[in-house]
C-alpha positions in Angstrom: 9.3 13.2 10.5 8.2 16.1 11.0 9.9 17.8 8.0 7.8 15.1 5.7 4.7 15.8 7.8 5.0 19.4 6.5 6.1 18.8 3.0 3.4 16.2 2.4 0.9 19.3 3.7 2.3 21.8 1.4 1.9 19.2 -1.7 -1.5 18.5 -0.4 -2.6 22.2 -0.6 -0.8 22.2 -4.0 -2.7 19.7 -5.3 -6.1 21.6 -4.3 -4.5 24.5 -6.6 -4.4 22.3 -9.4 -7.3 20.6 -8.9 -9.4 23.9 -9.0 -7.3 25.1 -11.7 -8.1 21.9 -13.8 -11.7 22.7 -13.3 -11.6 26.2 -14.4 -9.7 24.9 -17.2 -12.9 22.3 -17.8 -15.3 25.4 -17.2 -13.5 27.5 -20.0 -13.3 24.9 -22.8 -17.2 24.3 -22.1 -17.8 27.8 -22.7 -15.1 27.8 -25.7 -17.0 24.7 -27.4 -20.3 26.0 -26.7 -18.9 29.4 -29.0 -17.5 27.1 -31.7 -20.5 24.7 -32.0 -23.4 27.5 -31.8 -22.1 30.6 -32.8 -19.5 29.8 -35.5 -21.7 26.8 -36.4 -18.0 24.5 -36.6 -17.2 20.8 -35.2 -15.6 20.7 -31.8 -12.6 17.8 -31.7 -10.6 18.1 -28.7 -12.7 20.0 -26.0 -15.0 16.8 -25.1 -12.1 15.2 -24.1 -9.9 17.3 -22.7 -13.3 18.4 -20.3 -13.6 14.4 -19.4 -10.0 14.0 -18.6 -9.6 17.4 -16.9 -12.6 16.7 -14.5 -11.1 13.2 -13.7 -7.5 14.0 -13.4 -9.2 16.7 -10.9 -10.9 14.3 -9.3 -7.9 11.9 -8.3 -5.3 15.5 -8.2 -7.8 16.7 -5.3 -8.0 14.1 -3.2 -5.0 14.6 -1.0 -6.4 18.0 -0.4 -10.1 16.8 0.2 -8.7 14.8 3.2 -6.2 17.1 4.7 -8.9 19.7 4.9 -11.9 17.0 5.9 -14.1 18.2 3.1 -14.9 14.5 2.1 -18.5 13.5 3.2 -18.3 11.8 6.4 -20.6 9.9 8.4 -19.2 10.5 12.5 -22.5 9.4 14.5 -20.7 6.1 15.5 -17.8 8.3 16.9 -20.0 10.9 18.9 -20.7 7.9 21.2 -17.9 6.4 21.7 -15.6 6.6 24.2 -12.3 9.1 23.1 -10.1 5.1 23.4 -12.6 3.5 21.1 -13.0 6.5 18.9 -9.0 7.0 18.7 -8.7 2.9 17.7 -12.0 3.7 15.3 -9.9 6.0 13.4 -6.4 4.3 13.7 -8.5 1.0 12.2 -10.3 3.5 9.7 -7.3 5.3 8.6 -5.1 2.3 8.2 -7.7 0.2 5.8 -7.9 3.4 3.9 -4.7 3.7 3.5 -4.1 -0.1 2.1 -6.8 0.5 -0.4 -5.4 3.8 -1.5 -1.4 2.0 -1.6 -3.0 -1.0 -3.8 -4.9 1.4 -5.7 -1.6 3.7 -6.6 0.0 0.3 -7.7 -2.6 -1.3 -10.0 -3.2 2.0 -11.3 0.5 2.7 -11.8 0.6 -0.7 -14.1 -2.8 0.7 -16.1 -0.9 3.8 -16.8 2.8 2.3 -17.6 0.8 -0.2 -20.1 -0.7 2.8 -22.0 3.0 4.4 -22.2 4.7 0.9 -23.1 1.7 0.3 -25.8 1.3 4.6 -27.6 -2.8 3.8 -26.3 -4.8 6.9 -28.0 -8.4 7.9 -27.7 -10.8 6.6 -30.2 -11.6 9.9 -30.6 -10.7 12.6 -33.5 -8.5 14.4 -31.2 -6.3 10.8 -30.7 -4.9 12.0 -27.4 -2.0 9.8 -25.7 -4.0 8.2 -23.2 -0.9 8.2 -20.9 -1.1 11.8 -20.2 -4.6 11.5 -19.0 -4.3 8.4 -17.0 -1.3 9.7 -15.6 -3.9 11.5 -12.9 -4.7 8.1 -11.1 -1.4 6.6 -9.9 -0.2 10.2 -9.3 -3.2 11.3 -7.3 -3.6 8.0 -5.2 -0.1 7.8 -4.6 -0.7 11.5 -3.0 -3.9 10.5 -1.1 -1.3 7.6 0.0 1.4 10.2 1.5 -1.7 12.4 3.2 -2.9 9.1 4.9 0.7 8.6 5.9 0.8 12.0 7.5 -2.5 11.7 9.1 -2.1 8.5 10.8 1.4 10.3 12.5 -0.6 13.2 13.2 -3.4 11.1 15.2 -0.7 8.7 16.6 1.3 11.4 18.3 -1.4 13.0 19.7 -1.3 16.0 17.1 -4.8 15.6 15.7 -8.1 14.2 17.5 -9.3 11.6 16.0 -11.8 12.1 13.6 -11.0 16.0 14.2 -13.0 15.8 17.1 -12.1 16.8 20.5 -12.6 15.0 23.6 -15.3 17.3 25.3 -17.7 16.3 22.2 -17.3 12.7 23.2 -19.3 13.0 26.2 -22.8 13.8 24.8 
């Protein structure tokens, strides 16, 4: 387990690299179209797009990241007065709902993407991108977030993490 603990990690921290790499790709074709539409005075086709699906595919890429480093926004006044038994079963209960959203999520959106393979769905737009590409960010990115929350729940299980990330002295305000 803990070989998958640490692989699930490593893919984690990958996915922050692409996710910030998918934004400065976003940042770049902004600044591309912005050239092309005032300077050269020419229509822009593709870079609209490819900026809306780079941000989302970002979006659901990053989120495995986002939780293994606790960079979400996260509201922790509840657990600051609870005792560290309540707050460990706070986080066991909080950890498990999320990770039944995030394992019905990485299904229904698996079936979203597999119908736009199955049926060649393209944009409406000029650029007529194979919306399978794009959409392909969703099931791949939840089923990520999935793994981390499968990590995670180990980790505060077995004692490795505290729950909520914070340590028993704080408990006792």
């Amino acid at each position: 387990m803990e070989r998958l603990v640490s692989a699930i990690t490593l893919i984690s921290r990958l996915c922050g690299i692409v996710a910030a790499g998918l934004i400065a790709a976003g940042v770049i074709v902004v600044c591309q179209m912005v050239f092309v539409r005032h300077v050269l005075n020419q229509n822009t086709i593709w870079q609209t797009d490819f900026v809306t699906y780079s941000l989302i595919a970002a979006t659901f890429i990053g989120s495995p990241y986002l939780l293994l480093s606790r960079g979400h926004v996260n509201v922790d006044i509840l657990p600051h007065y609870l005792s560290p038994r309540a707050r460990y079963w706070l986080a066991l209960a909080a950890a498990l709902m999320s990770i039944s959203f995030c394992a019905v999520m990485t299904i229904l959106t698996f079936q979203f993407w597999y119908e736009a393979w199955e049926n060649n769905w393209v944009s409406d737009t000029m650029w007529r991108a194979r919306l399978w590409i794009p959409y392909a960010a969703m099931p791949i990115g939840l089923g990520l977030l999935t793994l981390q929350y499968v990590a995670d729940i180990y980790n505060l299980v077995t004692g490795r993490e505290a729950p909520f990330g914070m340590p028993v002295k704080e408990a006792q305000l």
